[in-house]
C-alpha positions as CSV (number, residue, x, y, z in Angstrom):
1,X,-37.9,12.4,-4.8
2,X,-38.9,8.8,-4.2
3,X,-36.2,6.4,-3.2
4,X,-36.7,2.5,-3.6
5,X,-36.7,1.5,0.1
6,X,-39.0,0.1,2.9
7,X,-39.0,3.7,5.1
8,X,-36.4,6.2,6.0
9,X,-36.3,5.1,9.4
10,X,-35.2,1.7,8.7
11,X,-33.0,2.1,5.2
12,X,-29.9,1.8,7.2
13,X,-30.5,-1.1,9.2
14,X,-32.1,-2.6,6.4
15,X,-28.9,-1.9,4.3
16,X,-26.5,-3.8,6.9
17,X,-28.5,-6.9,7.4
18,X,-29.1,-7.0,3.4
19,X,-25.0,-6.6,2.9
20,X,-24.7,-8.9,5.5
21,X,-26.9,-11.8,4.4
22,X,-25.5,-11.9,0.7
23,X,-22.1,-11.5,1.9
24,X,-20.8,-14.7,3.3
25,X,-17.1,-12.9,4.4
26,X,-19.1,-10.2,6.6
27,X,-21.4,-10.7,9.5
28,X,-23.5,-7.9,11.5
29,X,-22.3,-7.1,15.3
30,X,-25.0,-8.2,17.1
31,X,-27.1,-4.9,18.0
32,X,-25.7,-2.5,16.2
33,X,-25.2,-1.0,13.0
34,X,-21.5,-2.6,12.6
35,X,-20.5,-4.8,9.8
36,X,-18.1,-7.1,11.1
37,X,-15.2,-9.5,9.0
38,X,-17.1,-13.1,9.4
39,X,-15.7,-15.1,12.4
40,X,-14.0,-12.0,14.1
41,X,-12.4,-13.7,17.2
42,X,-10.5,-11.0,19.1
43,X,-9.3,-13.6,21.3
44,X,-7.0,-15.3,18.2
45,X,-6.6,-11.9,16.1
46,X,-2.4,-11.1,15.9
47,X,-2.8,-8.4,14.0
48,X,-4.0,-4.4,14.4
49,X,-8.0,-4.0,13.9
50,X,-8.6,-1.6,11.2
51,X,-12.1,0.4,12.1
52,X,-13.2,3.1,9.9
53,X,-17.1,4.6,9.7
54,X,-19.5,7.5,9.4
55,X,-22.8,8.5,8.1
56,X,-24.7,6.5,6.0
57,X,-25.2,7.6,2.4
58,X,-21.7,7.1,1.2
59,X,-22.0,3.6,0.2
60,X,-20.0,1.5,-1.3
61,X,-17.8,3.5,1.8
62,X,-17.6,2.0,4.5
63,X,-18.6,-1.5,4.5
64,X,-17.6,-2.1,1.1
65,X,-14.4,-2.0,2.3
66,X,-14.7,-4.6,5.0
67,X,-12.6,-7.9,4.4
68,X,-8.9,-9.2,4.2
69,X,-6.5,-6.9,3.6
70,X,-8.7,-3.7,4.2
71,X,-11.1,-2.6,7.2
72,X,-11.7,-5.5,10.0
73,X,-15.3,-3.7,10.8
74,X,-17.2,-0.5,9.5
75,X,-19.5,1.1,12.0
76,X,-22.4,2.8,10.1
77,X,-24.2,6.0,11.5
78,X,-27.6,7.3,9.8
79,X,-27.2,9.2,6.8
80,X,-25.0,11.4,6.4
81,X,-24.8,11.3,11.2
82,X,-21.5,10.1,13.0
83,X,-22.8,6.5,14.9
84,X,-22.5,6.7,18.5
85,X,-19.6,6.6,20.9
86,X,-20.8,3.2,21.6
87,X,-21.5,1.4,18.2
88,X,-17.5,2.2,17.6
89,X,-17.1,0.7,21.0
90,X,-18.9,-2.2,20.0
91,X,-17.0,-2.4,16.9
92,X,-14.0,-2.5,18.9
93,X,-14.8,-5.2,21.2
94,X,-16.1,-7.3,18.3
95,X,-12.8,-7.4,16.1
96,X,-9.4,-5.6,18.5
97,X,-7.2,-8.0,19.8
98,X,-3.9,-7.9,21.9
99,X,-2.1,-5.8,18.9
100,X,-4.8,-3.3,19.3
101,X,-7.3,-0.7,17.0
102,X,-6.6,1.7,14.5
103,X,-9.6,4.1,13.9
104,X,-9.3,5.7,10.5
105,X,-11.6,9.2,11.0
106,X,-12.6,11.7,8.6
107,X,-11.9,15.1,9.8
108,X,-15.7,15.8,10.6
109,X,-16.4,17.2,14.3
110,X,-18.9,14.5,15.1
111,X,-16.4,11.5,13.9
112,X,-13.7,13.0,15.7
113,X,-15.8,12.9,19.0
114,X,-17.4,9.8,18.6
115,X,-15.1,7.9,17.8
116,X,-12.6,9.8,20.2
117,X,-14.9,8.5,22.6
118,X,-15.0,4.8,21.7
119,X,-11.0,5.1,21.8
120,X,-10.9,6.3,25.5
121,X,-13.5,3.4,26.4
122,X,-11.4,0.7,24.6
123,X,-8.4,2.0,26.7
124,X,-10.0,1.7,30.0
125,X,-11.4,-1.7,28.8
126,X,-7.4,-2.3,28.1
127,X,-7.1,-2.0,24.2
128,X,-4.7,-0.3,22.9
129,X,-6.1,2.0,20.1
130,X,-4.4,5.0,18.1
131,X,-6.3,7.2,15.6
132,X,-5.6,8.9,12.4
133,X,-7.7,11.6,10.9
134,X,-7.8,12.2,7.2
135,X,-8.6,16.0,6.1
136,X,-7.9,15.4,2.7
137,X,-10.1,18.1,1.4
138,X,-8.1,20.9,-0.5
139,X,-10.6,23.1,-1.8
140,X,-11.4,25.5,0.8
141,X,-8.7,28.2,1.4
142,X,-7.0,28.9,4.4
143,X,-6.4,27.0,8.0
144,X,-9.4,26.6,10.4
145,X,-9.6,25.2,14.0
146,X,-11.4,22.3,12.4
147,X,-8.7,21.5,9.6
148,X,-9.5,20.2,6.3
149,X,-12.9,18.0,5.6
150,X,-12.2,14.0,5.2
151,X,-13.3,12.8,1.7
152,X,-12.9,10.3,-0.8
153,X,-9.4,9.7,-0.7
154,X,-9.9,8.4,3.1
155,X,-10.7,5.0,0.9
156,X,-7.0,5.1,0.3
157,X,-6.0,5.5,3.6
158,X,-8.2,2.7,4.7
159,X,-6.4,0.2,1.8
160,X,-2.6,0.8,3.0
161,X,-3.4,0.5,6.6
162,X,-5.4,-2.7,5.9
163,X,-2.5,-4.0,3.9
164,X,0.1,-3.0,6.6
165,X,-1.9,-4.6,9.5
166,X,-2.2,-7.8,7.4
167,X,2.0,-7.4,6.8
168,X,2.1,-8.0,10.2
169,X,3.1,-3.9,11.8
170,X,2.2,-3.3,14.9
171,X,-0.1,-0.4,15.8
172,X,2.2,2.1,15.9
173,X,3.8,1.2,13.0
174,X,0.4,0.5,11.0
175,X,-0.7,3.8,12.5
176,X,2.9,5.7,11.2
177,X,1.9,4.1,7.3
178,X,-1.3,5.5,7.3
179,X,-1.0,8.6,8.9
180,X,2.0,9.4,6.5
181,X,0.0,8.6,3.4
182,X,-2.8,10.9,4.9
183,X,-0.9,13.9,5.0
184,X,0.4,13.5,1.6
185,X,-3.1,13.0,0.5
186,X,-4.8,15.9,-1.3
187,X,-8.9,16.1,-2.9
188,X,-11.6,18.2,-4.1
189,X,-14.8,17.6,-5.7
190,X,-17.4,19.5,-8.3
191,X,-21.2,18.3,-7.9
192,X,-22.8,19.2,-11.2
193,X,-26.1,18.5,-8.9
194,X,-27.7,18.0,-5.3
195,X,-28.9,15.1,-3.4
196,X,-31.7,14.2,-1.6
197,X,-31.9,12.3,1.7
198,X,-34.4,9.2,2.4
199,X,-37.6,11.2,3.2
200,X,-36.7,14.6,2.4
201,X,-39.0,16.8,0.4
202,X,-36.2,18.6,-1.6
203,X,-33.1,18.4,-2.5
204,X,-30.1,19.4,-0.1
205,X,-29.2,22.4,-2.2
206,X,-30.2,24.3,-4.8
207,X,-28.3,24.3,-8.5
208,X,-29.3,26.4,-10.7
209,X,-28.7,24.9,-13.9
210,X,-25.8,25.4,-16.2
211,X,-24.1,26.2,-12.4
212,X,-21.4,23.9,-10.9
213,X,-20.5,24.1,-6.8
214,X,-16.4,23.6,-7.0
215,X,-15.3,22.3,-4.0
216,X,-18.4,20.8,-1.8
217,X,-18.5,18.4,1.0
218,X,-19.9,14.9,0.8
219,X,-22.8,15.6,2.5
220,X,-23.6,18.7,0.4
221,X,-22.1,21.2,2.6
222,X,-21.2,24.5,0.7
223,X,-18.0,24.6,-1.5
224,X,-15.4,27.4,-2.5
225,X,-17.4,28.5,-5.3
226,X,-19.9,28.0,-7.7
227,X,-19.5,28.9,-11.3
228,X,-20.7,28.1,-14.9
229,X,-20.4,24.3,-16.4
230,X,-17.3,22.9,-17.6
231,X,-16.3,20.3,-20.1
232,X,-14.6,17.7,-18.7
233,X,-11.2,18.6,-19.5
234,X,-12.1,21.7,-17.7
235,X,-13.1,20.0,-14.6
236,X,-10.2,17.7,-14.3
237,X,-7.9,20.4,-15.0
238,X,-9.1,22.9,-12.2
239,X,-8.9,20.0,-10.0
240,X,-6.0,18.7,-11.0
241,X,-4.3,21.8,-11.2
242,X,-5.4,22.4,-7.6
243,X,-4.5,19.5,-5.8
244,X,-1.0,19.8,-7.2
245,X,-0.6,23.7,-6.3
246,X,-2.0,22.4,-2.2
247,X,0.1,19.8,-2.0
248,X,3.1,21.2,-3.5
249,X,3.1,18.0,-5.8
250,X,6.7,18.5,-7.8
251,X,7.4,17.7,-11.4
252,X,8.4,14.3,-11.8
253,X,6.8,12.8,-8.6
254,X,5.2,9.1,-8.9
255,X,0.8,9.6,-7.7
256,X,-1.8,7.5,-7.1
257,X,-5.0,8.6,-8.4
258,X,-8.6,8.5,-7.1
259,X,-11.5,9.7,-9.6
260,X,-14.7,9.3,-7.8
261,X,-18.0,9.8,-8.5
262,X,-20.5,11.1,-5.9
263,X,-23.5,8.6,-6.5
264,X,-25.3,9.7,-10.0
265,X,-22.3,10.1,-12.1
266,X,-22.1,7.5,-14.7
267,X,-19.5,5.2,-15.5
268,X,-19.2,6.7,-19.5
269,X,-18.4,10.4,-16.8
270,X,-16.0,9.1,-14.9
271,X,-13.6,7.2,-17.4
272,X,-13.9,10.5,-19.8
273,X,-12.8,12.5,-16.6
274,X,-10.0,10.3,-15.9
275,X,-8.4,10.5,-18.8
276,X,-8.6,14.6,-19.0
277,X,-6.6,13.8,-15.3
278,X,-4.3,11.9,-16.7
279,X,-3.9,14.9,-19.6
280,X,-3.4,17.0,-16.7
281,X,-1.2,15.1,-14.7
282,X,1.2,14.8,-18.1
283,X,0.8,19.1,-18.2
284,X,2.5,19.0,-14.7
285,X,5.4,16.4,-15.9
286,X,3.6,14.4,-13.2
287,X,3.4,10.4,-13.7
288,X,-0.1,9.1,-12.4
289,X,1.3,5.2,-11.2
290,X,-1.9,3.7,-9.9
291,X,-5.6,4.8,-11.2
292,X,-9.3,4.1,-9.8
293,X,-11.8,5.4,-11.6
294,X,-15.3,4.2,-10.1
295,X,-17.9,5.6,-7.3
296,X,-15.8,4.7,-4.1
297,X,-17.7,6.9,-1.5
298,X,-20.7,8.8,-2.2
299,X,-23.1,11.2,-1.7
300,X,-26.3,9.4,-2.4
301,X,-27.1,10.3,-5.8
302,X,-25.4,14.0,-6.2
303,X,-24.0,14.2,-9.5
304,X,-20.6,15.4,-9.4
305,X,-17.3,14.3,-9.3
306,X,-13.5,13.9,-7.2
307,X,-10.2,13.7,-7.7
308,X,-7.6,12.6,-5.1
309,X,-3.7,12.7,-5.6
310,X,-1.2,12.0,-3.3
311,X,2.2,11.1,-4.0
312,X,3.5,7.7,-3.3
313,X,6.6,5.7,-2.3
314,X,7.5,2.1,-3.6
315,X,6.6,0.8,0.1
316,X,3.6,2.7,0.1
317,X,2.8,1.1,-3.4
318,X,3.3,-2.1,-2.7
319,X,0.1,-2.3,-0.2
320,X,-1.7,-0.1,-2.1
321,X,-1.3,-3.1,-4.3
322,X,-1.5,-5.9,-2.2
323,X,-4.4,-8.4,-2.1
324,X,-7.8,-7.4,-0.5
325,X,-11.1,-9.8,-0.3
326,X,-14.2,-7.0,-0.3
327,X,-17.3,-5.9,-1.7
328,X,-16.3,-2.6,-3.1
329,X,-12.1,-2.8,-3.5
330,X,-10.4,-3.4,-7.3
331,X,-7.0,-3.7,-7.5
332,X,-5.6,-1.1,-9.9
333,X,-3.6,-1.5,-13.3
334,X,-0.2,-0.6,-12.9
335,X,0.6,2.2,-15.3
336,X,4.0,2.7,-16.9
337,X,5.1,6.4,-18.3
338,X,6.7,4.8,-20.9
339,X,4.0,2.5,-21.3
340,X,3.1,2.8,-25.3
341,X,-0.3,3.8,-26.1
342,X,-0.3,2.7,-29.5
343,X,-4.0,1.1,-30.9
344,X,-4.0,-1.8,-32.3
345,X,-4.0,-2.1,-36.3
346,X,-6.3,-4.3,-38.0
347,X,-4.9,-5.4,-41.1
348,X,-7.1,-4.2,-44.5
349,X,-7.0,-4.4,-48.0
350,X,-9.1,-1.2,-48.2
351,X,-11.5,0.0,-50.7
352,X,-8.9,-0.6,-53.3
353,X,-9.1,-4.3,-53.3
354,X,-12.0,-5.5,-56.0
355,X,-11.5,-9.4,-55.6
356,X,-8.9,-9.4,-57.7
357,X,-10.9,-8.6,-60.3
358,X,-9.1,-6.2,-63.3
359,X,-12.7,-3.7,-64.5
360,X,-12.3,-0.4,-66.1
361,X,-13.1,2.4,-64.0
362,X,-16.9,3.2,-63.9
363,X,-18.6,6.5,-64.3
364,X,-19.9,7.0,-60.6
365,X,-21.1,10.6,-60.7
366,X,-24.9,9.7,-61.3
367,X,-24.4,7.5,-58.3
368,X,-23.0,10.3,-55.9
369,X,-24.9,12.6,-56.8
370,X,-27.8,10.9,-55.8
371,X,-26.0,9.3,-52.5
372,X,-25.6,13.0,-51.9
373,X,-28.9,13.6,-52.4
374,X,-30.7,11.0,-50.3
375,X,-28.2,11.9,-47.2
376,X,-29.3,15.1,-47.7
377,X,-32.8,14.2,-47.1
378,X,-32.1,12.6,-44.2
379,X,-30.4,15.3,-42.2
380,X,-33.1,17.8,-43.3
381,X,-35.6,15.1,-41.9
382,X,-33.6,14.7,-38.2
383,X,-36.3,16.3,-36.5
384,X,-39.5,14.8,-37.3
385,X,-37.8,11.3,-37.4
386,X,-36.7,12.1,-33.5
387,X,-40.5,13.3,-32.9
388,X,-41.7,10.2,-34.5
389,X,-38.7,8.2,-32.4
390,X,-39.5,9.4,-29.4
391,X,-43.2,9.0,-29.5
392,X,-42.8,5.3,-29.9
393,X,-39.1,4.4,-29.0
394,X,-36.1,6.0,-27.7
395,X,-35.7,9.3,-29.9
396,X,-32.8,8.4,-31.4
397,X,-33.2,7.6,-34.8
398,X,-33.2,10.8,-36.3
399,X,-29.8,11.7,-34.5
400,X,-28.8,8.2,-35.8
401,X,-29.2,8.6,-39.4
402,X,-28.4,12.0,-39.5
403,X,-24.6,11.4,-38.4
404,X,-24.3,8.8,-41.0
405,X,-25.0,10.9,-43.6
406,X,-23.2,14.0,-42.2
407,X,-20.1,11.3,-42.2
408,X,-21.4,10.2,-45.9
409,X,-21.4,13.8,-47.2
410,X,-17.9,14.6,-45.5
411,X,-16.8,11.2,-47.7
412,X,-18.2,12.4,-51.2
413,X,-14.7,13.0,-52.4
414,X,-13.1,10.1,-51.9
415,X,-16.2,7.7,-52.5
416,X,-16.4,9.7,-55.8
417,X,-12.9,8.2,-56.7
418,X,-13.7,4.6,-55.7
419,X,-13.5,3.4,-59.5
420,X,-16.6,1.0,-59.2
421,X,-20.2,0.9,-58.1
422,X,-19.8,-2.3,-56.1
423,X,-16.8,-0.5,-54.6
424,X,-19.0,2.8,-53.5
425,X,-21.8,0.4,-51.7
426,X,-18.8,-1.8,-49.8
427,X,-17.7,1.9,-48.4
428,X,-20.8,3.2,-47.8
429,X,-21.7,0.0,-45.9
430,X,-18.2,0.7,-43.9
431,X,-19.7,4.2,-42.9
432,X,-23.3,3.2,-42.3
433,X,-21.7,0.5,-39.7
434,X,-19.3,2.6,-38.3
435,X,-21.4,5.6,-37.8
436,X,-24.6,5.1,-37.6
437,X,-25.7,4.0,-33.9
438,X,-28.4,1.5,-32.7
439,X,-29.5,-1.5,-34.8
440,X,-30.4,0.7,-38.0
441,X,-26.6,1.0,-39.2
442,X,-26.0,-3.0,-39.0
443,X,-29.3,-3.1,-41.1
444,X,-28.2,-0.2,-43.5
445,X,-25.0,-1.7,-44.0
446,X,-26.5,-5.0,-44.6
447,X,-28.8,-3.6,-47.3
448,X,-25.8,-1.7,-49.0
449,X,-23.3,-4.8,-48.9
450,X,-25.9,-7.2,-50.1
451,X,-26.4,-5.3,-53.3
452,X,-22.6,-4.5,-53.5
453,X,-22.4,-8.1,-53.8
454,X,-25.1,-8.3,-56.2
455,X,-23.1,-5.6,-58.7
456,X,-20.4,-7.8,-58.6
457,X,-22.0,-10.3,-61.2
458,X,-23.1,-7.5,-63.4
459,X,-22.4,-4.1,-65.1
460,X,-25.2,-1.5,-63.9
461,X,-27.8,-1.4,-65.8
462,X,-31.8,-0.9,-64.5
463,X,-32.0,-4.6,-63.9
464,X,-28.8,-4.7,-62.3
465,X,-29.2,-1.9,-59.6
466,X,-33.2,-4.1,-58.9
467,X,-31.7,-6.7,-58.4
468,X,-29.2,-5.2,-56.2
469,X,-32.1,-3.7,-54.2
470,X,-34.0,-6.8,-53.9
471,X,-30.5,-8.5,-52.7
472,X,-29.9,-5.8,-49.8
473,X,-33.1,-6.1,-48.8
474,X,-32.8,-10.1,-48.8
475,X,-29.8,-9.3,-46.8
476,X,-31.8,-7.1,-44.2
477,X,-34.7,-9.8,-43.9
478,X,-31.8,-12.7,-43.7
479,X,-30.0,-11.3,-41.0
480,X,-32.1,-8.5,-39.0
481,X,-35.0,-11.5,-38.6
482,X,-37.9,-8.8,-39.6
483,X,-40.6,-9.4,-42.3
484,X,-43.5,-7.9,-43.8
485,X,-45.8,-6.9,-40.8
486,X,-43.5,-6.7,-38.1
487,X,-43.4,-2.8,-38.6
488,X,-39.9,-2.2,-39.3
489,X,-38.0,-0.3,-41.9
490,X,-38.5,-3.8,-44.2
491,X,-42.0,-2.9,-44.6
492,X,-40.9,0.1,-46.8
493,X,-37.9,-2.0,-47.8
494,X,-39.2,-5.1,-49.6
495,X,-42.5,-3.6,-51.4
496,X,-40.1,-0.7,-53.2
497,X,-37.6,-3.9,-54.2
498,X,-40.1,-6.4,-55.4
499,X,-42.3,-3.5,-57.2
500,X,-39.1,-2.6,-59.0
501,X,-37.9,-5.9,-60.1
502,X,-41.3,-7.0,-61.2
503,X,-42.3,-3.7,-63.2
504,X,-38.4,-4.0,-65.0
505,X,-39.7,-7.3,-65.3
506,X,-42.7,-6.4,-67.2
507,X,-41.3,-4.0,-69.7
508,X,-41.7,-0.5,-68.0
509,X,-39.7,1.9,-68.2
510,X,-37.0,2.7,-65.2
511,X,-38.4,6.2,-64.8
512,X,-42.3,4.6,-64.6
513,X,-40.6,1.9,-62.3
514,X,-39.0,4.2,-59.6
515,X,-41.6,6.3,-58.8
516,X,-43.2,2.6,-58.1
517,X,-41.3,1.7,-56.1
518,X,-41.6,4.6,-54.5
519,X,-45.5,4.4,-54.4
520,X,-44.9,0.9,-52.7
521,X,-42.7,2.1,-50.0
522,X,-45.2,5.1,-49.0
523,X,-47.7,2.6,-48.4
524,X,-45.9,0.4,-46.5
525,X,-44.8,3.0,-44.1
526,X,-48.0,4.3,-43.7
527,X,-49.9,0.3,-43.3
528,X,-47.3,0.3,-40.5
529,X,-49.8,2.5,-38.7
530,X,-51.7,0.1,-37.7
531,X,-49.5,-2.6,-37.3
532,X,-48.4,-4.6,-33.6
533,X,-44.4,-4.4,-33.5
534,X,-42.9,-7.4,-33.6
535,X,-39.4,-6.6,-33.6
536,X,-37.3,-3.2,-31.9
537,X,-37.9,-1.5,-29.1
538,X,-41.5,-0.3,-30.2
539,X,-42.4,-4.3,-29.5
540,X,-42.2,-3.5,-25.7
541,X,-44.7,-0.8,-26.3
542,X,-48.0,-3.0,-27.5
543,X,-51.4,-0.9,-28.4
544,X,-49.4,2.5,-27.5
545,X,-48.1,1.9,-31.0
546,X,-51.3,2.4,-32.5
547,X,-51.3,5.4,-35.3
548,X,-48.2,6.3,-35.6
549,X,-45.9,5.0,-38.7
550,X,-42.8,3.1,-37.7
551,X,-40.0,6.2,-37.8
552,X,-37.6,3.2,-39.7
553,X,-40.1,2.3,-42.4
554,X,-40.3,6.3,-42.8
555,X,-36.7,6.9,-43.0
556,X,-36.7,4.4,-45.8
557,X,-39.5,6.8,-48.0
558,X,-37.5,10.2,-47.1
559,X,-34.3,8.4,-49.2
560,X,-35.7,6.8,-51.5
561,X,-38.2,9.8,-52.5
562,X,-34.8,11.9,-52.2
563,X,-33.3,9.6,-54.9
564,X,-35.9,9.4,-57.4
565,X,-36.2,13.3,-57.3
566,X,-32.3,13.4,-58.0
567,X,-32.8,11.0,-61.0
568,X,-36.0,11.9,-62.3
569,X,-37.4,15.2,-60.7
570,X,-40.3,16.0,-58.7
571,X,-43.4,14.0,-60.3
């Protein structure tokens, strides 16, 4: 897999000088791969150093986290390597004053020694230093030797003993805070799918697909189990539902909460996730108090997901929410159990209001039945519209247009007893916007208001639905921006309304001028062919365009056919 860098060798220096030179409040150890709080000056620091580092490949973690109120320096090994003994030692040197170093470790056997290592050397240079080591990993059963893995809710360690060293604690006590929260602290992850390192040939493991490994390390060590996909209620549930069973997590008990994504996890994932936690949370009787949902330390780009928990005290609260100045850090919402969740209500007349005006009800079932009709059409087109879409855009009109008029025929009963015409157009428009995704339900509800307004002046009649055409498709032109020849759906649009108007116009009969209008429309979808987009995502696309029809100025054809059929029959 090709990864946008200069070579594999270099990516992590080249990632510290890069941080380093568009951050002015961090500055590189001279040397070494250490990012550094700007103006570090052991010689005037009062308060503890707070170190923390590891393999590369994590990132935001670890130097995202460097600045006031968090980590005074972040020592950065290769990916997914511990750094040396020495870059910690140099870390050390560069930011530990009189009140000492506190290395915060993840429970990996390389991080322990290293920077076990750096902490005797600081001692014999006269530092004082204490360590604590976060094992925050639940998943894997039983005790080991080597204790639980260190994981993403480490990031939570490093924020409260950032915030008690800038209250002013002393190692011991900054050390006692953090070590506290870290054994109260409880995680495990799901990866839905692998990484790949800088340089590798193939991924780090092998996921079959419809497979999910419950449980992994974040360097894509094995986890407890792999099993079939979940939702993501079933996700956060397991997980959830784990982490409280580890930790012994009581009913009732205030929690932070950590939902973090391992690198390719989106942020659309991640916020869906965290409310199923939060679900979860409320199955247990357990009130979540704190929540960060975001990609706070990684695994390059493994898709997959964590969930952190750890019950929490008012003190401990109060620097989890005190002020901190980095790269990666956001402060948290506060989040009250009796906090109402009520949505807001926007105020509506509803489909009932008809400008006042007092008009006998009107016989809509010629009207429905041919709404009916043309949303018929249009579902039972879904699939060479997406072929079309996708040769030439993004594939999603099909899908688009198809929901609409899914929603549409789910609404036949109560558009049926709207009482006007004008009324049916205002809520089809309502469904058309509300529905119907991308820029072609704005334009379909333009077209459908813009006649509504148009069937205002009148009773319907031939003339009066033509001109109600012609007036939506004004609307569409007005608005949208697109004209004749810029190969949108208004190149089937405004050749069906004017050959409507102008054969009313001239006498013919409505029958004759429908299938018209029809006539019109098929050729302007198919003169679209070899037209140069000038509007929509096709634009982008230049001569690629060539030969195919624009998939909007078709979808106008498969409706409009549907409707004549409905009124008139096949021709």
């Amino acid at each position: 897999m090709h990864k946008i860098i200069n070579s594999p060798a270099s990516a992590v220096d080249d990632y510290v000088n890069a941080l380093a030179a568009r951050t002015p409040s961090l500055a590189r150890v001279a040397g070494w791969n250490v990012l550094a709080r700007a103006g570090s000056d052991p010689a005037q620091l009062r308060e503890v150093a707070v170190i923390s580092g590891g393999g590369s490949g994590h990132e935001p973690a670890h130097a995202g986290y460097v600045g006031e109120g968090m980590l005074h320096a972040a020592v950065l090994g290769e990916v997914f390597t511990s750094p040396s003994a020495d870059a910690v030692h140099a870390a050390i040197k560069a930011t530990a004053g009189r009140a000492g170093a506190l290395l915060v470790v993840k429970n990996y056997t390389g991080d322990k020694l290293n920077f076990g290592i750096a902490a005797e050397m600081a001692k014999a240079d006269g530092i004082p230093v204490e360590t604590v080591l976060v094992g925050d990993d639940v998943a894997l059963p039983g005790e080991t030797r080597v204790g639980p893995r260190g994981i993403a809710g480490t990031v939570l360690v490093h924020k409260i003993a950032g915030a008690a060293s800038a209250r002013g604690m002393n190692l011991a006590e900054t050390a006692e805070a953090a070590s506290a929260f870290a054994r109260k602290l409880g995680s495990m992850g799901v990866a839905t799918g692998p990484c790949t390192l800088p340089g590798a040939l193939r991924p780090s493991f092998d996921l079959p697909q419809g497979e999910i490994e419950w449980g992994l390390g974040i360097h894509g060590e094995p986890g407890r189990e792999r099993g079939s996909a979940h939702s993501a209620k079933g996700i956060a549930t397991r997980l959830v539902g784990h982490v409280v069973e580890q930790k012994a997590i009581p009913p009732g008990a205030a929690v932070v909460v950590l939902v973090n994504g391992l690198g390719a996890t989106t942020a659309l994932e991640l916020e869906i996730v965290g409310a199923e936690v939060q679900s979860a949370l409320n199955e247990h009787r357990i009130h979540p108090v704190r929540m960060w949902t975001g990609s706070y330390l990684t695994a390059l780009d493994m898709a997959g997901v964590s969930v952190s928990l750890a019950q929490v005290t008012d003190d401990e609260l109060e620097l989890l929410d005190a002020p901190a100045s980095t790269v990666a850090w956001r402060a948290a919402p506060r989040l009250d159990p009796g906090m109402s969740r009520t949505s807001l209500v926007i105020a509506d007349a509803g489909p009932d209001n008809d400008d006042g005006r007092n008009r006998r009800a009107e016989d809509l079932s010629v009207a429905i039945t041919a709404v009916t009709a043309a949303a018929e059409a249009v579902i039972a087109a879904e699939p060479a519209l997406t072929d079309l879409d996708r040769a030439i855009g993004d594939g999603d009109l099909g899908t688009n247009l198809a929901r609409g008029a899914q929603r549409i025929l789910a609404a036949v009963g109560t558009l049926s007893r709207l009482g006007s015409h004008q009324l049916l157009l205002r809520e089809l428009a309502a469904l058309l916007r509300r529905h119907v995704g991308g820029t072609s339900g704005p334009l379909y509800s333009l077209l459908a208001l813009g006649a509504a307004e148009e069937l205002a002046r009148a009773d319907p009649s031939p003339g009066t639905w033509a001109r109600a055409f012609a007036a939506g498709t004004s609307a569409v032109r007005r608005v949208g921006g697109a004209e004749v020849g810029d190969r949108t759906m208004v190149d089937a649009l405004a050749p069906a309304a004017e050959t409507l108007c102008e054969a009313l116009d001239d006498g013919r009969p409505a029958e004759a001028a429908v299938r018209l209008a029809l006539s019109a429309a098929e050729a302007g979808a198919r003169a679209t062919e070899q037209m140069h987009a000038g509007l929509g995502r096709s634009s982008y696309l230049g001569e690629r365009v060539a030969g195919h029809p624009d998939p909007g100025a078709v979808a106008v054809v498969v409706w409009l056919r549907a409707v004549a059929t409905c009124l008139y029959g096949d021709n």
